[in-house]
N, C-alpha and C positions, 0 to 999 in steps of 0.2 A: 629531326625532321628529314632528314637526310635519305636515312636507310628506313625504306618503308617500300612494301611490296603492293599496295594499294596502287590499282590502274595495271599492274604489271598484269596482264590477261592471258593467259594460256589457252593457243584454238587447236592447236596439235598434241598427239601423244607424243613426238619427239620433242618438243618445246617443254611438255610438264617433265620431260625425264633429264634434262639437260644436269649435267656435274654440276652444274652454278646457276640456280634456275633465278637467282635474284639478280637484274643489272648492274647493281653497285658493286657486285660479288665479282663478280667477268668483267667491270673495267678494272676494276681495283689489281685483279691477277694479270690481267695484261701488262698494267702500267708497273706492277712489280717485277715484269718478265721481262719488260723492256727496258728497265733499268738497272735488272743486272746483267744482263747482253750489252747494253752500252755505257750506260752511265758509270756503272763500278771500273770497266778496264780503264774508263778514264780518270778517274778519281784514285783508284787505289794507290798504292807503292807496291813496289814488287817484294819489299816484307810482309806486307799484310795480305798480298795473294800467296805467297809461300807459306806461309805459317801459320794462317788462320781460315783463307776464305777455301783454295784449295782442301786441306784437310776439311773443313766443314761442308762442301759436298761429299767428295766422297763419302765420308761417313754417314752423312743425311742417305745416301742411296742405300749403304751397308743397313742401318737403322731400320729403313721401309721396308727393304726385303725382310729382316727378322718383325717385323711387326705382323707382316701377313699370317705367319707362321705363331708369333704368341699373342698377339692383340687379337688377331679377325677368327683363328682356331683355336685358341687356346692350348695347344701344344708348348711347353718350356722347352727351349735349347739353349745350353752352355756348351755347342761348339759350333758356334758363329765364325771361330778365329779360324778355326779348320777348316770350313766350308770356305774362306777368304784366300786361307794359305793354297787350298786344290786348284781354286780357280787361276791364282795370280802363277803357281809353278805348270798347270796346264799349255796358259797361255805364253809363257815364257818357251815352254817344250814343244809349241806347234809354230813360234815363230821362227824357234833354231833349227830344227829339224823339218821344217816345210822352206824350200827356195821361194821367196815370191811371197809371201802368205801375207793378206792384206791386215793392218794393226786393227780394224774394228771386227773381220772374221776373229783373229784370234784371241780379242778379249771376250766377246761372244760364245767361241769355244770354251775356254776357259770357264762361263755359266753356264756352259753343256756341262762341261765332264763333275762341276761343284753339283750340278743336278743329277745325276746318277747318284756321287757320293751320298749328299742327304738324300735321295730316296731309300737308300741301303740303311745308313743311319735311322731311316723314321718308321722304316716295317717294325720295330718293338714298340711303335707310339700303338698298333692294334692293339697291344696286348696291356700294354703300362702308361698310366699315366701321371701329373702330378711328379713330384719330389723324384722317384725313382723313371721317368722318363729325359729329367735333367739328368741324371747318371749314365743315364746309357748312351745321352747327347756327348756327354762330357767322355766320354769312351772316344768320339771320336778328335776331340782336339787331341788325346795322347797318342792314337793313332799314325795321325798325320803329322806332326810333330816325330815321333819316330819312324815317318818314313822319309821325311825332308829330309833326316840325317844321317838315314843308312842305307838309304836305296840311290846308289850313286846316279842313274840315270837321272833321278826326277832334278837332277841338279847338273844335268849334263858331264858328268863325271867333276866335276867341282871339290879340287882337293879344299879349301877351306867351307864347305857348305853354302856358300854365298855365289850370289849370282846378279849379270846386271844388263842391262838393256841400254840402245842406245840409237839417236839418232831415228826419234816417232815420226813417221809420214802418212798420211791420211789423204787418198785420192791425187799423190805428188805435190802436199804443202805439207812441209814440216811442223811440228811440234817442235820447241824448243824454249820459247821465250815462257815467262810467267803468264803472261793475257792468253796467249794458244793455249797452254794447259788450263787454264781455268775458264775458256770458251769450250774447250773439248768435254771438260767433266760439266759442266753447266748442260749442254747437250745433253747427254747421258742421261743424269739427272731428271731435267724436264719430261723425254721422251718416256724413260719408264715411270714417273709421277703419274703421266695422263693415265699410262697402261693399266698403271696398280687400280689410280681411283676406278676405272671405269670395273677392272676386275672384279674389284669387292663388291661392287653394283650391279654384278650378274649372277645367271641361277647358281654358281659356283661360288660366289662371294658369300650370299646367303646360307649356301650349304653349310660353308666353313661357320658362320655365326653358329648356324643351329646344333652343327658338332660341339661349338665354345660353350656355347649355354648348358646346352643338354644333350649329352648323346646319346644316351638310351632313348628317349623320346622323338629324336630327330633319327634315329633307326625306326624305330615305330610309324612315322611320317612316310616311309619310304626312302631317305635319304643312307647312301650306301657309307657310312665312316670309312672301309678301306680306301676307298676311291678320294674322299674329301680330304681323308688328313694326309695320304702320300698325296696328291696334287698342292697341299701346301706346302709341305718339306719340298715338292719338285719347282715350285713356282719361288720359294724363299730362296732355297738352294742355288738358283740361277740367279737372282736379281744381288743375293751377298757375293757369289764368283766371280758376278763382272766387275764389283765393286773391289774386291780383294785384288784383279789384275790392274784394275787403274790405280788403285793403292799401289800398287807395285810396279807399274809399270812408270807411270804421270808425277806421282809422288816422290816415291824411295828412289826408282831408277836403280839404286843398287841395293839387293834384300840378302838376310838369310832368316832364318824357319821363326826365329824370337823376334821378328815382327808379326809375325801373327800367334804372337801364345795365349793361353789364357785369361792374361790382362785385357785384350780388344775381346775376348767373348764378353768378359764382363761388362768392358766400356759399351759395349752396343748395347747389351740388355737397364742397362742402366739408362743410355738414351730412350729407352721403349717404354722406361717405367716412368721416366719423369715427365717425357713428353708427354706421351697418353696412352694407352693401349689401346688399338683398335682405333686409332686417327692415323691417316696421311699426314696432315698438318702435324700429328703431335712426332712425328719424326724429324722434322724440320727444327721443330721445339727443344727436343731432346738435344738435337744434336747440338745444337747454337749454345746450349747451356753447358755441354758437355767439354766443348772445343772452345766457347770464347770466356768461359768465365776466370778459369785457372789462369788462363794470360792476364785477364784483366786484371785480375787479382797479385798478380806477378809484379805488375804494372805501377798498380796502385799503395801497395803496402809503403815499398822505397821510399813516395811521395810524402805516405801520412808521417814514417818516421823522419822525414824532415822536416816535416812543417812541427812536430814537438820537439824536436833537437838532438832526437838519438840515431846515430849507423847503426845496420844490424848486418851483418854480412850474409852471403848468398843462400849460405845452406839454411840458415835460418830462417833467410824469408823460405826459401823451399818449403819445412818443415809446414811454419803457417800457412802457407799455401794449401800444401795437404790438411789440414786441420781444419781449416775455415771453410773449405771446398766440403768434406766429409760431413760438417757440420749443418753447414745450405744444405746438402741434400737430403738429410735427415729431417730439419725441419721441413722443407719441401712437401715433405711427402706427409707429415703429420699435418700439415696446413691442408692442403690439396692434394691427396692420394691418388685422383683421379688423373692427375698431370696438367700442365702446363696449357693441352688442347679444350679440357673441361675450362679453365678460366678464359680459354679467349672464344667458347662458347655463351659461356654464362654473358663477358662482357658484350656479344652481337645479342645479344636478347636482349640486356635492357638497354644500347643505343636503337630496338626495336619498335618497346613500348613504352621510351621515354614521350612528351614528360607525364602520363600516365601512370600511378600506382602500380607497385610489382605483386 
């Protein structure tokens, strides 16, 4: 009886268009926003902001920008990690070689120059799509990959390939502690959330759907595909670069190019699949399952073989770690294909027309 939109009355067009037109929807995100802004830096350990909550934004950001691109257009790319790696050695190349250069201009930058890259990358999505337009995605993870390690600039002449940052200030407060970097990526985060949803919710959001569904038909409508599918590659491409440099900048601090290889292209589209395609939320979803389960699972196995009496040593639980994990997302996806965002759709509808018949 809770969640019910009965009395909720709409007297304006901006009022019926609101991202959360239900009131329990807008308190409910508030009091979630406000308790990871305050409540969590008090609560957590500086372990579980290091190794769980940090990496779980960032990659929730990485996630949402690749969703725009295969949830909202239906375009495949397998080089997420590449568009990460452009952004994060851009930004690194406009901090070293610009005096003064402020840290939020040049992670910014850095989702400039990742947007060039995929628009370059996404002019064959005119022509191909499907199976053979991941190929030609994946063209640019080896790309980039071979130019992190031969093109000595982009590594600032960097005899072992690696490179590293140090000492983050934003407006003269440093970065340094684990709550600042995980206030700083929360930030991030939030700001382009609002951005994406409201994105997908304009004549440009829609275009992109009607290229997903049907593109020859959504040409027929008048809607241009060159225009919609590179404005997604340009809008993805930016939202994973800035993501790729706080990976690297907030994160790693010190990177070379096999932090962004083809394992994170895969890990992000695996968040997109399981979460939801074509959800905001199911990127949040994705990610939380992608980043806390393996730990918890890490966690948890040690426990079970003592409570029945047997050690198993590390590499083994690794082994089942990988198994068990491989194994969840398999079933996963034959349970609920749709992702993680269709189940916590289905469950707001029937706390909707509870306790009424479905």
């Amino acid at each position: 009886m809770l969640y019910r939109e009965n009395g909720q009355f709409k007297t304006s067009y901006s009022a019926d268009q609101q991202v959360f037109p239900i009131a329990q929807d807008r308190l409910a995100i508030w009091l979630l926003v406000a308790f990871a802004a305050i409540g969590v830096p008090m609560l957590a350990d500086e372990y579980m902001l290091r190794a769980i909550l940090i990496p779980f934004l960032i990659l929730a950001l990485a996630a949402l920008g690749l969703n725009i691109l295969v949830g909202y257009c239906g375009q495949i790319s397998l080089g997420t990690g590449a568009f990460m790696a452009v952004g994060a050695y851009a930004a690194y190349n406009l901090q070293v070689r610009i005096e003064g250069m402020p840290l939020i201009v040049a992670l910014l930058g850095g989702g400039l120059c990742a947007t060039v890259v995929g628009v370059l990358f996404g002019i064959p999505s005119l022509r191909i799509k499907g199976l053979y337009l991941a190929v030609a995605t994946l063209a640019a993870q080896f790309f980039v990959d071979w130019s992190a390690l031969r093109l000595k600039w982009v590594t600032n002449d960097s005899s072992s390939g690696s490179v590293s940052v140090a000492g983050l200030q934003v407006l003269g407060l440093t970065i340094e502690t684990p709550v600042q970097k995980y206030l700083f990526c929360l930030a991030f985060l939030t700001v382009f959330a609002v951005l994406a949803k409201n994105l997908v919710r304009s004549h440009i959001g829609r275009e992109w759907m009607a290229i997903r569904d049907m593109d020859v038909a959504a040409a027929v409508i008048g809607i241009r595909p060159v225009y919609a599918k590179l404005t997604a590659f340009a809008v993805s491409s930016f939202i994973v670069g800035v993501a790729g440099a706080l990976w690297a900048f907030v994160y790693l601090g010190s990177w070379e190019p096999a932090a962004f290889n083809i394992d994170r292209s895969f890990q992000l589209l695996f968040m997109v699949i399981i979460g939801g395609l074509g959800s905001i939320m199911g990127s949040f979803f994705g990610a939380a399952f992608i980043v806390i389960l393996p730990i918890a699972l890490d966690l948890f196995l040690p426990m079970l073989g003592q409570l029945f009496g047997f050690n198993v040593d590390t590499a083994t639980i690794s082994h089942a770690v990988a198994m068990i994990f491989g194994a969840l997302i398999v079933f996963f996806l034959i349970v609920e294909p749709h992702g993680i965002a269709r189940l916590w759709s289905t469950a707001k509808e029937k706390l909707r027309l509870w306790p009424f018949p479905h």
